[in-house]
C-alpha angles and dihedrals in degrees: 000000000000081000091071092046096120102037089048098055086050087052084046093047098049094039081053081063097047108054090166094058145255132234130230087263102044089056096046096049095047083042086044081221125143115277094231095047086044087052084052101049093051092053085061087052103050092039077059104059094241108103128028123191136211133217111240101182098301104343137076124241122204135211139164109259107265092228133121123260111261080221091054087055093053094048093071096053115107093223124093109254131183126175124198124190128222097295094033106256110149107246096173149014131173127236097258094051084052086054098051104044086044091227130122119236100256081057094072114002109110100020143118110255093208083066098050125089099221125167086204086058107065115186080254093062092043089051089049086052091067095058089041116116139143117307089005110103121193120193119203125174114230111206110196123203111181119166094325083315103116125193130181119200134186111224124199131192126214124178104206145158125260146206112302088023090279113146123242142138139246130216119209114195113199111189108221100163098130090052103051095044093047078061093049090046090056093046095062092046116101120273109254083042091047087043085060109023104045093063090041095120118127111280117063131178133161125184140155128282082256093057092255100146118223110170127020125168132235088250094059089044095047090051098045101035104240133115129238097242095056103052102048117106083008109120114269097250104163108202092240113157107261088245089068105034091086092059098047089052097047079056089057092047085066099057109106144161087268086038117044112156121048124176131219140175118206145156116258134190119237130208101267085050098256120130121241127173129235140187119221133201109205124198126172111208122219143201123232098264089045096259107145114245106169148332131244127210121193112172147172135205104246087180098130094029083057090046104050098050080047089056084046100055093039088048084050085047093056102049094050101043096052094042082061092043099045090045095047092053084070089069088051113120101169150009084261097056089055103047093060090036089055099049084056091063102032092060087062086062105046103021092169095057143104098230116192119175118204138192133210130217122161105311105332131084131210136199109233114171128011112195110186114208126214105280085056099079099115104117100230083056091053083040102049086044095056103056090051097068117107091008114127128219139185114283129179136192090254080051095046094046084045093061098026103081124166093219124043092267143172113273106246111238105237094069112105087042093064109128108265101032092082111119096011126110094259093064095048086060083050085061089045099051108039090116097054139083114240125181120186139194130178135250113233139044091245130103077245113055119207089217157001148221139224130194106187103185138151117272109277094027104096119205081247140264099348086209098066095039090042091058092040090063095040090054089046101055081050090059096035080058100049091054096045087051088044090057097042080056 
């Protein structure tokens, strides 16, 4: 792709000038460029994601995708980011990251960073470069000291993939001055005030080696709706999920006479079931003699906190996933080919599905492709899946718009008992997964999909971020036309 570099951004420039669209011969014909490598060039563009196109009677009309710049997303974020490329040269920084090193962006875009004297790049990070790859994350902490004005950052190292498939990597600065010198701060405080003040968050609890508890704030009660008379002397028992009950106890086990805090984060249940993170702060108490008296809990909600680097590393996730995706299509030869080549990715994002891929010709419909997910391992599910793939059914136009959706949707009911699917393979998957949730979306641009897909999962485990999936299909039934149109030429 990086070979049609040139040619692409003059296709982009004139498409900017044309909001209403161009067809292949109207741009050939302003580039003065051939129709057939015109016709090229814009089949890079739309695989890409950056130009769609319309059908006005027989021709196409381009025109560039109306979507926001995934840079221009990453410019409003409050945290410092930087992206190399492969030979780290710098391709991007955010406004914020402009703000703390003090430096305009010709100062540094399109350089080497090894040549560049910034105070945000220590010799640590530039070493940690160097090890950086895709999937591996490395974590440093930058301390600034610029004329008696500290800042701490956390940086963060992501090797990821960028746009055209090229490899690069992505730095993330959290500041997190005011933290770490609060923590400074309470270091330096006198013993009996540290013991007390440096667990001082909002949750407290303190309660015997047996559980008996014997203080609880109002925060801890407030948040988990009890009240301080009725907990006391009631056993200690936190409403952590059971899968990560074995872990927090193992922690408890640590705390000794020589080791008497120990820190966890885990999920918790609140009162109207939904689950919240906290951080805890964990400290035995001893006697003199070291003997254990009591424990005290002090803990914090990190929900959002938990959330947001969530956001980041999915966001991470998507970018990565559908630059793959984009640049493998490009080694695509047939319908076939895809379809196998889309199962792939679309178990990434929905690991827990069923995921069956199906493909329409006329009126009949054929099963393509059959992932199984992670809660289909019995093996008369892997058995009776098996033996579907490659088998045809009935399949009428009522069927086809059914199980062809725009938008990633809920499969309406009534489906396998269409007249004309009785009897055939596809209604005995009807029997099979009536107790699961399926959603479906179909496979082309057109008003008539060549295909469809189905995510057959459990109730509360999505096929995944519809967004993503959502993107995947759509590249893929542009794909599924520009082959079709290949073969008609």
């Amino acid at each position: 792709m990086d070979r049609y570099s040139p040619e692409l951004e003059r296709v982009k420039q004139l498409l900017r000038q044309s909001p209403r669209g161009m067809t292949v011969i109207e741009l050939s014909r302003a580039l003065n460029i051939n129709r057939n490598s015109m016709a090229k060039y814009l089949d890079v563009l739309v695989i890409s994601g950056e130009v769609q196109f319309d059908r006005i009677g027989p021709a196409k009309h381009f025109f560039l995708s109306q979507r926001m710049p995934l840079y221009e997303m990453l410019s409003v974020t409050s945290d410092c980011i930087l992206i190399l490329d492969s030979y780290n040269v710098v391709t991007f920084a955010n406004t914020a990251f402009f703000e703390a090193e003090g430096v305009a962006p010709d100062d540094i875009i399109g350089k080497k960073i090894f040549t560049l004297n910034l105070k945000m790049v220590s010799d640590e990070i530039l070493c940690g470069l160097e090890n950086a790859a895709p999937g591996i994350t490395l974590q440093k902490e930058l301390v600034i000291n610029d004329d008696s004005n500290i800042r701490i950052f956390n940086v963060k190292m992501i090797g990821t993939v960028l746009h055209g498939g090229i490899h690069g990597i992505t730095l993330f600065y959290e500041d997190i001055t005011k933290k770490r010198l609060c923590q400074e701060r309470l270091k330096s405080s006198e013993k009996l005030y540290r013991a007390v003040v440096e667990d001082q968050t909002e949750f407290i609890i303190r309660y015997l080696p047996d559980r008996t508890v014997i203080f609880a704030n109002e925060a801890y009660c407030r948040a988990f709706g009890v009240d301080q008379g009725d907990i006391i002397g009631k056993k200690f028992t936190p409403p952590i999920p059971p899968r990560d009950m074995k872990r927090v106890r193992s922690q408890f086990a640590d705390i000794t006479v020589n080791n008497p805090i120990v820190s966890t984060e885990n999920p918790v249940i609140m009162p109207d079931m939904t689950l919240a993170w906290h951080k805890w702060t964990n400290r035995g108490i001893f006697s003199d003699e070291g003997t254990l008296i009591e424990y005290q809990s002090v803990g914090r909600d990190i929900t959002n906190q938990v959330r947001g680097e969530k956001a980041k590393m999915d966001l991470i996730f998507e970018i990565t996933l559908l630059s793959d995706f984009t640049t493998g299509l490009l080694s695509i030869h047939d319908s076939g080919q895809l379809y196998d080549y889309l199962g792939t990715y679309l178990k990434k994002t929905g690991p827990h599905s069923c995921i069956i891929i199906i493909s329409f010709l006329r009126t009949q419909g054929t099963i393509k492709v059959i992932s199984l997910g992670t809660h289909w391992r019995n093996k008369k599910w892997s058995d009776y899946f098996e033996n579907l793939i490659g088998k045809s059914f009935p399949c009428i136009s009522g069927v086809r718009a059914l199980l062809s959706p725009k938008l990633l949707s809920p499969m309406p009911p009534n489906v396998f008992d269409y007249p004309g699917i009785s009897g055939t393979p596809f209604a005995c998957l009807g029997r099979y997964l009536s107790q699961y949730e399926i959603h479906c979306m179909g496979i082309g641009l057109e008003d008539e999909c060549q295909g469809s897909v189905l995510f057959i999962s459990r109730a509360g485990n999505p096929p995944g971020p519809e967004r993503l999936v959502e993107t995947l299909l759509r590249q893929s039934g542009a794909f599924l036309l520009r082959l079709h149109e290949h073969l008609e030429e």
